[in-house]
C-alpha positions in Angstrom: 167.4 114.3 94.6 166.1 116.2 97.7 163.2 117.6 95.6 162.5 114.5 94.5 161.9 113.1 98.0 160.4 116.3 98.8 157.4 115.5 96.6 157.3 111.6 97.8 156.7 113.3 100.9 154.5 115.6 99.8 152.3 112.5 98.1 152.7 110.9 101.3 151.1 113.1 103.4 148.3 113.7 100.8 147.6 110.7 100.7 146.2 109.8 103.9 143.8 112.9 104.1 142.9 112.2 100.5 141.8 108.9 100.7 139.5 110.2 104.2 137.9 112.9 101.9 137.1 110.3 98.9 135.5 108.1 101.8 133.9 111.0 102.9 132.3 112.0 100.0 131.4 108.5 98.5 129.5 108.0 102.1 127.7 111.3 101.6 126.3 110.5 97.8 125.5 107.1 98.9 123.3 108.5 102.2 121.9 111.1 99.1 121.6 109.3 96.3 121.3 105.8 97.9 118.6 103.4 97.6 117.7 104.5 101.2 118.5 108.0 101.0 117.1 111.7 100.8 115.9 111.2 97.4 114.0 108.0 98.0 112.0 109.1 100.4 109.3 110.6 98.0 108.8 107.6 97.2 108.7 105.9 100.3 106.0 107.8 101.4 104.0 107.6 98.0 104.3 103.6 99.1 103.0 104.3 103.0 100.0 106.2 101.8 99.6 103.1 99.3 99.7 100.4 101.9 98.2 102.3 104.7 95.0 102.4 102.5 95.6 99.0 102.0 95.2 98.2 105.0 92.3 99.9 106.5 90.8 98.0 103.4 91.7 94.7 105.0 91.2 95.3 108.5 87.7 96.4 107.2 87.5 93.1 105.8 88.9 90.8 108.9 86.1 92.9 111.0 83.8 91.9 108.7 84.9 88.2 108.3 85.9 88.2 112.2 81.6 89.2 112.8 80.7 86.5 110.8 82.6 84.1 112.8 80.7 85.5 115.7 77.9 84.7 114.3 78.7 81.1 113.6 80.1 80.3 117.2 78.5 76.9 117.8 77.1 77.9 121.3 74.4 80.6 119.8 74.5 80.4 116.1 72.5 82.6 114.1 69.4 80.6 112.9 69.5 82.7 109.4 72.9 82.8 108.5 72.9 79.2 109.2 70.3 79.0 106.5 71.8 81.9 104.2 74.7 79.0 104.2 73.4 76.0 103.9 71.1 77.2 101.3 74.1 79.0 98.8 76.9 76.6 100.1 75.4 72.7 100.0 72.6 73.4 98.2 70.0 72.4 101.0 66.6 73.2 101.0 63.0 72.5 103.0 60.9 70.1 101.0 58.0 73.2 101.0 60.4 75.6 100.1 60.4 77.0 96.5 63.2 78.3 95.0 63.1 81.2 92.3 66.1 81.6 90.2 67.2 85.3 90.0 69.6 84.9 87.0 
């Protein structure tokens, strides 16, 4: 009988620290093999290369849009892109003008 509680106490006291060191060690494969963890972050920065080129290719593109709203600003409008966008947008032309088709 006393070797038998001898063991439940044993268990007993294992068990705490056991259950500490499973937590332990589940916490430490998750923060390494996790979807955020060490090994994911090849591929995180594979994606921030990806989408920082991305994105110098749209900011190139809102400059260029953001000029050509400049240009259109209804206190000094550019005379020629006026007419570079009334001519391919409503289809409006001088009488005297003649219009060769490129295609």
């Amino acid at each position: 009988m006393a070797q038998r509680e001898k063991i439940t106490d044993l268990i007993k006291a294992a068990l705490g620290p056991g259950f500490a060191l499973m937590s332990l060690l589940a916490i430490a494969g998750y923060a390494v093999l996790g979807p955020t963890g060490v090994l994911a972050w090849g591929e995180y920065q594979a994606k921030l290369e990806t989408r920082g080129a991305e994105l110098a290719k749209l900011e190139a593109e809102r400059a260029a849009l953001a000029n050509r709203v400049q240009l259109l600003d209804p206190r000094g409008a550019d005379p020629d892109l006026i007419g570079e966008l009334l001519r391919k947008k409503v289809n409006v032309v001088h009488p005297d003008e003649i219009i060769v088709p490129l295609k």
